[in-house]
C-alpha positions as CSV (number, residue, x, y, z in Angstrom):
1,X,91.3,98.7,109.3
2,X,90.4,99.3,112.7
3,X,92.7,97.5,114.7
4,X,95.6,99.3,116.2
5,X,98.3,96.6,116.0
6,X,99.8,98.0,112.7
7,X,103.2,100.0,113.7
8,X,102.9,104.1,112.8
9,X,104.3,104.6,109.4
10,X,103.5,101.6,108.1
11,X,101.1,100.9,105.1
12,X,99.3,97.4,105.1
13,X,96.8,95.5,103.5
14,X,95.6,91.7,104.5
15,X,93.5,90.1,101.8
16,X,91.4,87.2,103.2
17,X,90.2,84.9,100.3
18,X,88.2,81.6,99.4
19,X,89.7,80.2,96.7
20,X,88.8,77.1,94.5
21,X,91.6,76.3,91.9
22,X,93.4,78.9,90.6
23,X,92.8,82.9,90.4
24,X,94.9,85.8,89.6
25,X,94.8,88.9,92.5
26,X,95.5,92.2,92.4
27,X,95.6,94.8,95.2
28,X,95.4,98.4,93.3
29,X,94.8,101.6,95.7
30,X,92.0,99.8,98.0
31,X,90.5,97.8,95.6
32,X,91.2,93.9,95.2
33,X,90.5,92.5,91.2
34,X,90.2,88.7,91.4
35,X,90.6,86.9,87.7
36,X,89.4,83.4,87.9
37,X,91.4,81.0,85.7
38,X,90.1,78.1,86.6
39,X,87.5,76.9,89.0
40,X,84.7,78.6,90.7
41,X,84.9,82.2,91.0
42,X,87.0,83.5,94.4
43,X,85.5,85.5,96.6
44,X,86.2,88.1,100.0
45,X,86.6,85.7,103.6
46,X,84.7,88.6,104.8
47,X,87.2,90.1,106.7
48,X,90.0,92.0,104.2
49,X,91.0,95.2,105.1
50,X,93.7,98.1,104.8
51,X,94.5,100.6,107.0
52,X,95.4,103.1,103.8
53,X,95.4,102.7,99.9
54,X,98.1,101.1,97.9
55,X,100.1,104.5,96.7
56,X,100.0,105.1,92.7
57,X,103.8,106.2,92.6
58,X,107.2,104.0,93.3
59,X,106.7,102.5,96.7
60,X,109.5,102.2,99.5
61,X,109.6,99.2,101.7
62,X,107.5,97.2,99.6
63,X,106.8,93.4,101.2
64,X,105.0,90.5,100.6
65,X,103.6,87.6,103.3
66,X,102.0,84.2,103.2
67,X,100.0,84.5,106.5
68,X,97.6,81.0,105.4
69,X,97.7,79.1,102.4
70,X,96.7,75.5,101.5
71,X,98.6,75.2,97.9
72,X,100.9,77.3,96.4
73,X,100.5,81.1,96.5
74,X,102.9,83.3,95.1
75,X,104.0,87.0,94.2
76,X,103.6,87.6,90.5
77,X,104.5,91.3,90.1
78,X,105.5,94.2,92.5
79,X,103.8,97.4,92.2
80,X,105.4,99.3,89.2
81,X,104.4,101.9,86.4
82,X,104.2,99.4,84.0
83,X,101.3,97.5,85.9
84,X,99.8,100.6,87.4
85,X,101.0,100.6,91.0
86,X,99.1,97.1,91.6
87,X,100.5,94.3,93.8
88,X,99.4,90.5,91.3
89,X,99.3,87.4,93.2
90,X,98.6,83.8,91.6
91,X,96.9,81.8,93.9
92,X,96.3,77.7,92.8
93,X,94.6,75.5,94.8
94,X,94.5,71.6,93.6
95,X,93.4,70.1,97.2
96,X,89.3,69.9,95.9
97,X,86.8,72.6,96.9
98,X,87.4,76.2,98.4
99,X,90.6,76.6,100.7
100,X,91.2,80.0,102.6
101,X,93.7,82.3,101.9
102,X,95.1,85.2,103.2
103,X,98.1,87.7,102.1
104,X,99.2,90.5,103.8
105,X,100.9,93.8,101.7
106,X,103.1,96.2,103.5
107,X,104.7,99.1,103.1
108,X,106.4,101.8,104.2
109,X,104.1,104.9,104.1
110,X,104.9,108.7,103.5
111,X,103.1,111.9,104.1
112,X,100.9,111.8,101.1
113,X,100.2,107.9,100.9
114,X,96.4,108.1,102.7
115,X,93.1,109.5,102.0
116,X,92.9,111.3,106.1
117,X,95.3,113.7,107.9
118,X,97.7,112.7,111.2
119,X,98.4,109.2,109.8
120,X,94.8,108.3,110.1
121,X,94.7,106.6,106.9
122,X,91.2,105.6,105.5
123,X,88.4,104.3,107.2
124,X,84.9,103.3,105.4
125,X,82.0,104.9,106.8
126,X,79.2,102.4,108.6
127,X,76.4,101.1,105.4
128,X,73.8,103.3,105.2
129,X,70.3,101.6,106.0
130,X,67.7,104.1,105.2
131,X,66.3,104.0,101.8
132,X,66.4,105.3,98.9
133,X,67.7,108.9,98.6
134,X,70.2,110.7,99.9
135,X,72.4,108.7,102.6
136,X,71.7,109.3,106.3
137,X,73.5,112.2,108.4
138,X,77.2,110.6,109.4
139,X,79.9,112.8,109.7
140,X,82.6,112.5,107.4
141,X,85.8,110.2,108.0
142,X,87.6,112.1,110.7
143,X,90.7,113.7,109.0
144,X,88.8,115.0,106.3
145,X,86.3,117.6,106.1
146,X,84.0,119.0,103.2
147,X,82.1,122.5,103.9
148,X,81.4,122.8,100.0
149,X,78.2,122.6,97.7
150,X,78.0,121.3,94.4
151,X,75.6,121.1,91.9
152,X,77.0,120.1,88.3
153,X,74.5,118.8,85.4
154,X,77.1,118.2,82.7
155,X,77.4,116.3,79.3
156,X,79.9,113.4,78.7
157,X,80.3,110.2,77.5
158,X,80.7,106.6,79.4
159,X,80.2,103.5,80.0
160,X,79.0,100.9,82.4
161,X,79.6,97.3,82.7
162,X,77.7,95.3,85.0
163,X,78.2,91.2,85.5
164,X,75.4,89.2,84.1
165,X,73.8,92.4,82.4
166,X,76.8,93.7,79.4
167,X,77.1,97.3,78.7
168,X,75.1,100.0,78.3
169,X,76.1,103.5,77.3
170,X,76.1,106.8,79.4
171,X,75.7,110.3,78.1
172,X,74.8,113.6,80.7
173,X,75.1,113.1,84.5
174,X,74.3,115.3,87.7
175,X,75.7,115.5,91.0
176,X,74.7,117.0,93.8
177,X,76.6,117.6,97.1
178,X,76.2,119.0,100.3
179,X,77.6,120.6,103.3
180,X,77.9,117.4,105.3
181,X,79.8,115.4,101.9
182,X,77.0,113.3,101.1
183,X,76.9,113.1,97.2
184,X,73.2,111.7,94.7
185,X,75.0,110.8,91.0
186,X,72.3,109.9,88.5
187,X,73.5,109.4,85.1
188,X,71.3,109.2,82.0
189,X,71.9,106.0,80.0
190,X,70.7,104.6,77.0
191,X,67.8,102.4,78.0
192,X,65.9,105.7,79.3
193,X,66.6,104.0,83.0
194,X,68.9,106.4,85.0
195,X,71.9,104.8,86.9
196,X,71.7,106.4,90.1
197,X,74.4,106.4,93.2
198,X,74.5,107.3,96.8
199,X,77.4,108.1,99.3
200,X,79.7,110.0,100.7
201,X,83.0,112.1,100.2
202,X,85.8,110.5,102.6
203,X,89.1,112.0,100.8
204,X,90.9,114.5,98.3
205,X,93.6,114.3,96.6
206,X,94.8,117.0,94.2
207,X,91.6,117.2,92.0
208,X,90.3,114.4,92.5
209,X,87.7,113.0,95.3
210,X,87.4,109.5,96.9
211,X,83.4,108.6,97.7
212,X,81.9,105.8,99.3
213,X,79.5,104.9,96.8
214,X,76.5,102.3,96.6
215,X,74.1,101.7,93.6
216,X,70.4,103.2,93.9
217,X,69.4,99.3,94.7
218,X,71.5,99.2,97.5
219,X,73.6,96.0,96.4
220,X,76.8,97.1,95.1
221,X,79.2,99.2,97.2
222,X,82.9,100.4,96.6
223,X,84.9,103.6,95.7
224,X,84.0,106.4,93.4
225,X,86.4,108.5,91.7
226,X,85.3,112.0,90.3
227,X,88.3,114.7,89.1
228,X,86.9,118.4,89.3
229,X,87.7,121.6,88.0
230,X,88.7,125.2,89.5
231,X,85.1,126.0,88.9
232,X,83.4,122.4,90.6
233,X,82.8,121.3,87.1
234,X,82.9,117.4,87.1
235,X,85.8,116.2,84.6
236,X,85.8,112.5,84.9
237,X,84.0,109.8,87.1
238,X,85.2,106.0,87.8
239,X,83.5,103.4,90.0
240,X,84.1,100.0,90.8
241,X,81.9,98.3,93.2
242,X,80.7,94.7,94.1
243,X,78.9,92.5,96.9
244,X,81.2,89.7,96.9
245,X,79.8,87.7,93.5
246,X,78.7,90.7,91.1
247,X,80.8,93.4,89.9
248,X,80.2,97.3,88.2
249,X,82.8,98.8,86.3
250,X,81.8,102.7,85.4
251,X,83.7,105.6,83.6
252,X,82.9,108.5,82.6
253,X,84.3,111.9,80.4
254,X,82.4,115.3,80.3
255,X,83.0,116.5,77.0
């Protein structure tokens, strides 16, 4: 979110959606999951945005707003261990074609509940329009810094699940990152083709790293996970990306 309207202290997503019939939404960290029920599938009004994740933990101030609706929208669940910290809203729309909605999530925010430093909170880097390779030479998100190489070749075991395409199994992967935090992932899979990833490295927290990620092909984009060791080994990997209509689910164990 790059708007400054949002008081200091305060955590808030708005989630802007087209919506034809009845879906199921759910705001975890800085990721929306939309399960259609009925209807064609839902999909981003083009203008969603956070100024800082969802937290994972028990959340103070927590509060939910209808900002436009046509039909009935509604607060399923709270964020809560048992769901995994995410916020479920049922949308159902019975007027005939798409009709816009848009929630808004607050919350009150604490020292640790964002990605930056000084309250900055998380901001996505501009796309990256060269071509294939590593992406171009933008600094990092400001609040965050990485002055670290890595190189890691490591064996695991994963999988990836991309719409319209099923499964497909993933064993070894290597990562490479430089000085500047922008990260190649190629993973070996089982067709013989290698999934590969650009992006770059925008937050820590604890062991784990937050990247701004996009497939080789350029047409899925979202966050990516990876947990490392004391010695920059790569423990786990998760990604979840989309452009709107498709979706790719990834995770991934070194062994």
């Amino acid at each position: 979110m790059t708007r400054d309207d949002v008081p200091f202290g305060k955590g808030q997503c708005d989630i802007r959606l087209q919506v034809d019939n009845e879906v199921e939404v759910s705001l975890r960290r800085d990721t929306v999951f939309i399960h259609t029920i009925a209807g064609r599938d839902a999909y981003d009004d083009g203008n969603s945005e956070c100024n800082a994740p969802l937290p994972d933990r028990d959340i103070r101030g927590f509060d939910f707003q209808v900002v436009e609706s046509r039909n009935d929208i509604r607060l399923l669940a709270e964020p809560s261990r048992r769901n995994n910290y995410a916020a479920v809203v049922r949308i159902r729309d019975t007027s005939g074609g798409q009709g816009r909605y848009h929630f808004r999530i607050s919350w009150q925010m604490t020292g640790g509940d964002d990605f930056g430093r000084e309250g900055r909170g998380y901001q996505a880097p501009p796309p990256d329009r060269r071509g294939p390779g590593m992406p171009n030479d933008r600094p990092p998100v400001p609040g965050f810094s990485w002055n670290n190489v890595i190189h890691f070749d490591g064996v695991g075991r994963g999988q990836s699940v991309r719409s319209g395409f099923g499964a497909e199994r993933l064993s070894a992967v290597n990562v490479d990152i430089d000085r500047g935090g922008r990260i190649l992932v190629r993973f070996r899979t089982d067709n013989g083709r290698p999934l590969a990833f650009t992006g770059t490295v925008i937050g820590r927290e604890g062991v784990q790293y937050k990247v701004d990620a996009m497939t080789e092909d350029r047409r899925l984009r979202g966050p990516m996970y990876l947990t490392l060791s004391s010695r920059d080994e790569v423990n786990t990997i998760t990604f979840e990306g989309t452009n709107g209509r498709d979706r790719l689910r990834l995770n991934w164990d070194r062994r």
